[in-house]
Each structure stands twice: as C-alpha cells, then as structure tokens.
C-alpha positions as YAML, in Angstrom:
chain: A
units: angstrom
residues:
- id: 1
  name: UNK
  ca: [76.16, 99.22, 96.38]
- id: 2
  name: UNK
  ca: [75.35, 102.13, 93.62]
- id: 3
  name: UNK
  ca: [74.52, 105.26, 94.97]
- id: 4
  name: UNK
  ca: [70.89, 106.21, 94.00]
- id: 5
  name: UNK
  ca: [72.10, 110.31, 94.16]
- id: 6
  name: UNK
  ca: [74.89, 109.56, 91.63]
- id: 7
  name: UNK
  ca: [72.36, 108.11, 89.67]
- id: 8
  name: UNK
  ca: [69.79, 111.56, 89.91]
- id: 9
  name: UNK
  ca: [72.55, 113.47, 89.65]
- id: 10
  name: UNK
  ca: [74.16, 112.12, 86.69]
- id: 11
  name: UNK
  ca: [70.18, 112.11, 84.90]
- id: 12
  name: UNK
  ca: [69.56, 115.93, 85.78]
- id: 13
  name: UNK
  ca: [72.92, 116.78, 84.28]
- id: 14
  name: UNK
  ca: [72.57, 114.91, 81.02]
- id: 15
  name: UNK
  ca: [69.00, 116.37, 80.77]
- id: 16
  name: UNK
  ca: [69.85, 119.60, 81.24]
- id: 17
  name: UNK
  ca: [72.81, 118.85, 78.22]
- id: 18
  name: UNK
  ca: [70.58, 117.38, 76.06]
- id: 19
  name: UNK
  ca: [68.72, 120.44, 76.55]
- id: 20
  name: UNK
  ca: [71.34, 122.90, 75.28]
- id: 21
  name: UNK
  ca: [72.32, 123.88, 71.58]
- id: 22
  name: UNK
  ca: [75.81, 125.06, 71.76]
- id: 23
  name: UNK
  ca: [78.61, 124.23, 74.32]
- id: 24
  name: UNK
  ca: [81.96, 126.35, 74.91]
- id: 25
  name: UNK
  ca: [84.58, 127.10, 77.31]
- id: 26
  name: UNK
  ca: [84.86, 129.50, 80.19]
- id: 27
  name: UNK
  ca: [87.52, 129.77, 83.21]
- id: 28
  name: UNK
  ca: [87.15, 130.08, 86.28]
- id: 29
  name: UNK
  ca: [88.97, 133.36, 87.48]
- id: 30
  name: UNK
  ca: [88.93, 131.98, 91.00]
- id: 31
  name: UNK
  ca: [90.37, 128.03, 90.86]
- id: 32
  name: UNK
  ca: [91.72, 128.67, 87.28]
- id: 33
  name: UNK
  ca: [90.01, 125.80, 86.08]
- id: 34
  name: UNK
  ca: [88.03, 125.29, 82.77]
- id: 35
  name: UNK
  ca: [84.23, 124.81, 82.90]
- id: 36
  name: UNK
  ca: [81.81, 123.43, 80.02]
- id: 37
  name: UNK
  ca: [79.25, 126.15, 79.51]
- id: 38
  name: UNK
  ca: [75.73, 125.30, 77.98]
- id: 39
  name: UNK
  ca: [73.27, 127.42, 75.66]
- id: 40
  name: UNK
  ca: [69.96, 127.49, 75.42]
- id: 41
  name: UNK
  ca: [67.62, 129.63, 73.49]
- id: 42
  name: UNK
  ca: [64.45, 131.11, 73.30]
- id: 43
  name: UNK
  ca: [62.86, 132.76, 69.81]
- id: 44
  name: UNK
  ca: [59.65, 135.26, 69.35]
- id: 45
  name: UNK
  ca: [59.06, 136.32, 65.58]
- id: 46
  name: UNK
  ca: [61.99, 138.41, 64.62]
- id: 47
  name: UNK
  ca: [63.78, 138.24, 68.34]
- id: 48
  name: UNK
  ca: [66.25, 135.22, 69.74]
- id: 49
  name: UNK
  ca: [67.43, 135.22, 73.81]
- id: 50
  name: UNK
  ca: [70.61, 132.91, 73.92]
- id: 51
  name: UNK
  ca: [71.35, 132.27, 77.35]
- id: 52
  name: UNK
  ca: [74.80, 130.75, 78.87]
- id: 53
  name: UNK
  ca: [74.40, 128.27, 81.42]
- id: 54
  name: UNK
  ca: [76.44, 126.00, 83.75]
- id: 55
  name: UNK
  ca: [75.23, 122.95, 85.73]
- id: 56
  name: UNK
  ca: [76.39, 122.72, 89.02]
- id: 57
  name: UNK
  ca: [76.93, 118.84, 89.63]
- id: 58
  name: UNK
  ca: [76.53, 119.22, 93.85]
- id: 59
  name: UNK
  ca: [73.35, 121.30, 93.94]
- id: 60
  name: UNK
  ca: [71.51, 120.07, 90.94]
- id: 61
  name: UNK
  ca: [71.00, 123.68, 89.87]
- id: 62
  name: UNK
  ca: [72.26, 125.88, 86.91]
- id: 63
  name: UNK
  ca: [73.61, 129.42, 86.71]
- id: 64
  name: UNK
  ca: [72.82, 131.57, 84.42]
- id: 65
  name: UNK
  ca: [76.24, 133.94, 83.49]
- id: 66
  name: UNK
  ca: [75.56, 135.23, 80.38]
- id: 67
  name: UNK
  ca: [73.15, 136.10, 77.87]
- id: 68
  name: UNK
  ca: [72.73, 138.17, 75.07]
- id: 69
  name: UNK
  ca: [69.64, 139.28, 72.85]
- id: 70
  name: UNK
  ca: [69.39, 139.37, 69.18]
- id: 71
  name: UNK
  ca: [66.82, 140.89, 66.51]
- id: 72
  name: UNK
  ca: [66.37, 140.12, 63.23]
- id: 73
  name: UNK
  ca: [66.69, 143.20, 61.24]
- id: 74
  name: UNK
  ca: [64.89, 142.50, 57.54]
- id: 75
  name: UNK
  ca: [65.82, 146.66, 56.43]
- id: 76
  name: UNK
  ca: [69.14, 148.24, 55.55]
- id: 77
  name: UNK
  ca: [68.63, 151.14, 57.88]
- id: 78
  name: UNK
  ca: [71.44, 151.94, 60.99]
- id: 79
  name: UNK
  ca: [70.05, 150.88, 64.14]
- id: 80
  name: UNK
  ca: [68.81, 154.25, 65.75]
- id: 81
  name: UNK
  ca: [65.66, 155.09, 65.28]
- id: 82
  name: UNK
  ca: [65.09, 158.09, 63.36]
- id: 83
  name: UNK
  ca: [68.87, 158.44, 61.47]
- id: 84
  name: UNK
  ca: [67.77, 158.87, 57.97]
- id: 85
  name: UNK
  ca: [71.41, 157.96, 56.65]
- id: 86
  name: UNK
  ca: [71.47, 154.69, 54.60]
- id: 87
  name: UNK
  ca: [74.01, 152.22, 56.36]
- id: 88
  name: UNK
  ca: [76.76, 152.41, 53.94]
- id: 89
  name: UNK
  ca: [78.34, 149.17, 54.91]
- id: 90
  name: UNK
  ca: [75.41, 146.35, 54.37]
- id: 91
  name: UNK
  ca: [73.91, 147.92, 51.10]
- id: 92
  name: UNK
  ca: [75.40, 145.77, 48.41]
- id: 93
  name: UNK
  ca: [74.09, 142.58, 49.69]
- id: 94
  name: UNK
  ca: [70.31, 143.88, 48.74]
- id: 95
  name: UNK
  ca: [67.78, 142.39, 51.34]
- id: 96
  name: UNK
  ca: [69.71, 140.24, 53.21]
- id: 97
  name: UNK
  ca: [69.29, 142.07, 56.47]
- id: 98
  name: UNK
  ca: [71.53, 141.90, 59.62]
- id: 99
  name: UNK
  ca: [71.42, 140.64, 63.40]
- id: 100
  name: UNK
  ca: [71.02, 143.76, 65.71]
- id: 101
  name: UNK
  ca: [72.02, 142.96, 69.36]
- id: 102
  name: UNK
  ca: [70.10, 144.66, 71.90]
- id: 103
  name: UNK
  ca: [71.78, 143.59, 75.23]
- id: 104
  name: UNK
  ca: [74.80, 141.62, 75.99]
- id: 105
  name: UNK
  ca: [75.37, 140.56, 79.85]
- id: 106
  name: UNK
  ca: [77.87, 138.20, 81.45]
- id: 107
  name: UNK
  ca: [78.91, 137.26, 84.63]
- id: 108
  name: UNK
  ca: [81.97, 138.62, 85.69]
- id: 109
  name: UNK
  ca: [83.20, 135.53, 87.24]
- id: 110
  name: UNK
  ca: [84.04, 133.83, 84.55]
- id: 111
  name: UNK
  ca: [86.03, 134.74, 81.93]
- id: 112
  name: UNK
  ca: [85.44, 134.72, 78.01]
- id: 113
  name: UNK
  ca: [81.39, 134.70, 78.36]
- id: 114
  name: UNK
  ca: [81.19, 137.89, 76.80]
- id: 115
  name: UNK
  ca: [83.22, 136.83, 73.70]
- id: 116
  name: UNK
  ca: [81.59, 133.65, 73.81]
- id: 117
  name: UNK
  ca: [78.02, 134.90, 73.14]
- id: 118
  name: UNK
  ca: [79.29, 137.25, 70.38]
- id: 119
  name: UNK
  ca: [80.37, 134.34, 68.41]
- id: 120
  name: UNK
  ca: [76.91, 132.95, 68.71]
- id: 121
  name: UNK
  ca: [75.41, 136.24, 67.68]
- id: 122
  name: UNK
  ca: [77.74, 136.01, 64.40]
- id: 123
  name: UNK
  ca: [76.78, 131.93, 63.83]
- id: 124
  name: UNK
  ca: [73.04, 133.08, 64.18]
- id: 125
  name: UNK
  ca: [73.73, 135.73, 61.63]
- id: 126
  name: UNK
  ca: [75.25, 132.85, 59.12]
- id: 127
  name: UNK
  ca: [72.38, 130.36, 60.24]
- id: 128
  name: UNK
  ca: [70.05, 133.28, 59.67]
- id: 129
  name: UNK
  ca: [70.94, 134.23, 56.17]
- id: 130
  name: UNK
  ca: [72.51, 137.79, 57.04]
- id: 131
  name: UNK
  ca: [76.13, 136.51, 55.99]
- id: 132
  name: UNK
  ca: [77.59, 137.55, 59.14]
- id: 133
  name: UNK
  ca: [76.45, 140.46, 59.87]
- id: 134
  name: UNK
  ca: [76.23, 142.31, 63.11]
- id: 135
  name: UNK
  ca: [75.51, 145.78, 64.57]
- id: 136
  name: UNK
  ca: [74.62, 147.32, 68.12]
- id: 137
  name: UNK
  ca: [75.12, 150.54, 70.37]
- id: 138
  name: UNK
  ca: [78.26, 150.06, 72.79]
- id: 139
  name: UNK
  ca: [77.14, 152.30, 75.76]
- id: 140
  name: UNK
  ca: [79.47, 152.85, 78.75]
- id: 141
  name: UNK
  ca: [83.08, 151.63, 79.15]
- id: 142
  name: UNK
  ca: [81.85, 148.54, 76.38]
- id: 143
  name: UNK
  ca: [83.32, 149.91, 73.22]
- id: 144
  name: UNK
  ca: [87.07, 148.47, 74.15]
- id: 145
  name: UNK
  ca: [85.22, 145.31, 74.30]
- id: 146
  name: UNK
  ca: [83.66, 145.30, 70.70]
- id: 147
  name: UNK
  ca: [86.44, 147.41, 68.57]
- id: 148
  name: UNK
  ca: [89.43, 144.90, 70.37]
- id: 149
  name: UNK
  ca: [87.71, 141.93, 71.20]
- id: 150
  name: UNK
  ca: [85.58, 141.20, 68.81]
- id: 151
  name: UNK
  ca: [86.87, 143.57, 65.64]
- id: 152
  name: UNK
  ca: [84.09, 145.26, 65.45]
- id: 153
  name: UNK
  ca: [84.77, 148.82, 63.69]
- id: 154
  name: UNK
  ca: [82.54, 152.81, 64.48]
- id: 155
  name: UNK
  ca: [80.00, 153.25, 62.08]
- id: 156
  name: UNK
  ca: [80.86, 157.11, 62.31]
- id: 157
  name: UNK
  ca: [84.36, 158.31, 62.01]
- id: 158
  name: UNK
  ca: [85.77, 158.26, 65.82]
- id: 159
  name: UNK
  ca: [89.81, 158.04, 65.12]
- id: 160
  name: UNK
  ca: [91.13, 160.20, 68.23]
- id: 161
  name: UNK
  ca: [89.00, 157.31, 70.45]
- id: 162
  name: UNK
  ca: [90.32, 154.10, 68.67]
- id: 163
  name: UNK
  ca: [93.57, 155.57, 69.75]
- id: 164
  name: UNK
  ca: [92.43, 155.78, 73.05]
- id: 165
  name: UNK
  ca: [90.90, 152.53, 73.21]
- id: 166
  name: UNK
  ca: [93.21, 150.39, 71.36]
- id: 167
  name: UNK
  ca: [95.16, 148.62, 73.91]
- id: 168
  name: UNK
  ca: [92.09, 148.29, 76.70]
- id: 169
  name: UNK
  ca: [91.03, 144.93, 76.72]
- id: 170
  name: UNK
  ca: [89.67, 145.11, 80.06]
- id: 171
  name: UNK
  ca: [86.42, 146.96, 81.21]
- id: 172
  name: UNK
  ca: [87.20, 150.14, 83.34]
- id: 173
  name: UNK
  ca: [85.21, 152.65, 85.07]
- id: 174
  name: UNK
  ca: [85.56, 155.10, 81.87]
- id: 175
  name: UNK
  ca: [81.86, 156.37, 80.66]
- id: 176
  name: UNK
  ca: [82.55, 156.22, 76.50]
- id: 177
  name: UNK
  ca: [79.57, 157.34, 75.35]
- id: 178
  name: UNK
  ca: [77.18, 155.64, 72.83]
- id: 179
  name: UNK
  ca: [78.54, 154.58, 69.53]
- id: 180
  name: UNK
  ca: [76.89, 152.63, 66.67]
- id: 181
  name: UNK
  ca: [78.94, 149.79, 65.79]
- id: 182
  name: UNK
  ca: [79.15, 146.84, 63.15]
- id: 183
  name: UNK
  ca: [81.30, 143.98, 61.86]
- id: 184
  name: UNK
  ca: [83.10, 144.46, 58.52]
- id: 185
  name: UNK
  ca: [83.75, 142.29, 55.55]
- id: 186
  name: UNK
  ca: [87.17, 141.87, 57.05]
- id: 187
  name: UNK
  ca: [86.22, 140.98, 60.39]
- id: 188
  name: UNK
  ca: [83.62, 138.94, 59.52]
- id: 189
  name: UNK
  ca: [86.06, 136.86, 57.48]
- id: 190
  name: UNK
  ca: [88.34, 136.22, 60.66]
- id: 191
  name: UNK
  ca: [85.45, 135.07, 62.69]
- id: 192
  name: UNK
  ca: [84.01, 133.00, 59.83]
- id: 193
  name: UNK
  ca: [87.67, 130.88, 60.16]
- id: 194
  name: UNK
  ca: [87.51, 131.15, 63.90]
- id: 195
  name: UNK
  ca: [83.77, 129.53, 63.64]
- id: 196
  name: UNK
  ca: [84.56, 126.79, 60.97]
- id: 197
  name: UNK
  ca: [87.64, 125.32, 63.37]
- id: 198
  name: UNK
  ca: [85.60, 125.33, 66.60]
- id: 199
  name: UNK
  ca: [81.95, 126.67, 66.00]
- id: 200
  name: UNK
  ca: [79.64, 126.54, 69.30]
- id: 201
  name: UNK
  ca: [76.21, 126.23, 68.40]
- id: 202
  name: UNK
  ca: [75.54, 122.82, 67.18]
- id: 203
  name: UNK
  ca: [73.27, 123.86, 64.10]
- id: 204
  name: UNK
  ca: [76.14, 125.55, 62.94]
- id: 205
  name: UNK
  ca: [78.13, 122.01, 63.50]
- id: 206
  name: UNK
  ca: [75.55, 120.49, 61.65]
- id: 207
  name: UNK
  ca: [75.78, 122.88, 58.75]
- id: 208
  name: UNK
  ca: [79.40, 122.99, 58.16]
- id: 209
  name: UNK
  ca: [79.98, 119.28, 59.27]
- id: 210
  name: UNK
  ca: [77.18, 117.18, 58.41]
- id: 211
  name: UNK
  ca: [78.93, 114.14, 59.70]
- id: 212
  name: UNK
  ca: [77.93, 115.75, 63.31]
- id: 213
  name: UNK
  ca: [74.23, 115.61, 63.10]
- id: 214
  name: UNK
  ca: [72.82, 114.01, 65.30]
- id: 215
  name: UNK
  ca: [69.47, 111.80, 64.51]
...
C-alpha cells in the first residue's frame, strides 16, 4: 500500500523546487553532510531580495539561512552618500552602472551561505548588464570575509589592515570599522570562470548554456 504522506510530502517539496531560481551547496557543520539549498527572489524597481532556502523533508517547512539584498545602481558615484569623489574604478565602462549590496545575512549553521549569495550578487550583476560589478560597506569583523573570500579589494588605500586581515578567513569578535569595497577587473575575471563551470542561478544557466532552458 503507498503511503498517502510520501505522496504530500514528495508534492510540497517539488513545489517548493519548482519554485526556486538557483540551487547550490551548503554543509552541514553539525552531521557534515551536504544539503541542496534553494533561491528565491523578490524584485521592486531598482532593488532584488535573493533569499536561500532549504526544505525540510519531515516537517514540510523551509528555513530561511541566508539572504542578501541588492540595488541597482544606474550612476558612477561611490556608494556613500555625500562623497563627491568619482569612483575611479567603474568609470571607463560609461553608464553601465553596478550592483550595490545593502545587507548580506547567513545562518551560521551552515557553511558556505555567505559565499554562496555573493556569487549570485555577481551573476545578477552579469544578468543585469553591469559586467560584474559589485560594491558595498563591510561593517564589523566582515571585511576578512569580502577582501579573502570573495577578492574583493578597499576602495581607499588601507595596506597596514590587508596585512592584518590577510590570513582571517573566519569571522571573529574584532570591530573593523566601515570600509567601502568593490570587485576589480581581476577579480571579477576569476569569478566569471568560477560562474561559467558551475553558475547557480538558473537564468545565468540559461544564458551561458542554452541547451539548459527549460520550456
């Protein structure tokens, strides 16, 4: 006899897939084992909320560990408010604009969330037109995070704290201030490799390998 909850329970989970736009891979840090995560998205005008979800097959319920927020910057100014300086480091591609990220929050009980969701920021930036392009303020003990995790390089010159933060790849009680931060040409290139061999958001599938569309 088939069990009519297998049956629910296999329809919730494939509706809440089908619901998704991107799939990746997080662990576990308590069984060690490797879990599908889902994302979904929401958009209003210039503003996109990716969220990172997993379905929980016994409870019919998912969690939420991760999201991040994104803004569609059409100008060439630096992100604060204010700063009359011209960014430097976007200028020469005219009007392209870049993808500003406002907040970034995972779940610390998984592991590679965080780095996850900035890959999606940079496909969104492709899918968007901005060629990669990324910027945000690292507040707090983040700034490890985004200069060794994800390449990301000071807009202003800050050489006496890359040396301090160059071999932290975990987060730490340490308060390093606010610093403006984007993605270079160089680092863009790396993650514009990384995203062609295993890209997460399935537009960007569909872009690169058309063979993947689904109709």
């Amino acid at each position: 006899m088939f069990s009519t909850t297998s049956f629910f329970s296999i329809d919730q989970e494939q509706r809440f897939i089908e619901r998704s736009i991107g799939k990746f891979q997080v662990k576990d840090k308590h069984n060690y084992q490797y879990l599908s995560a889902y994302i979904f998205c929401s958009y209003y005008g210039d503003f996109a909320y990716f969220s990172a979800r997993l379905f929980n097959t016994k409870s019919q319920l998912h969690e939420l560990i991760g999201s991040i927020a994104l803004e569609y910057i059409k100008s060439l100014n630096p992100i604060k408010k204010g700063n009359e300086k011209e960014n430097q480091y976007y200028k020469h591609t005219d009007a392209v604009g870049f993808i500003c990220i406002n907040t970034l929050d995972s779940n610390g009980e998984y592991r590679g969330v965080g780095t996850a969701l900035m890959q999606v920021a940079i496909e969104y930036s492709f899918l968007k037109g901005c060629l990669g392009r990324i910027q945000l303020e690292s507040i707090d003990d983040s700034c490890p995070f985004y200069y060794n995790q994800i390449k990301m390089s000071f807009i202003e010159d800050h050489e006496s704290l890359q040396e301090r933060i160059k071999n932290i790849h975990k987060r730490s009680s340490v308060n390093y201030g606010s610093h403006d931060m984007y993605l270079s040409e160089e680092s863009i290139q790396e993650w514009k490799t990384k995203i062609l061999f295993n890209p997460i958001l399935q537009t960007t599938k569909e872009q690169f390998y058309p063979a993947s569309k689904v109709s």
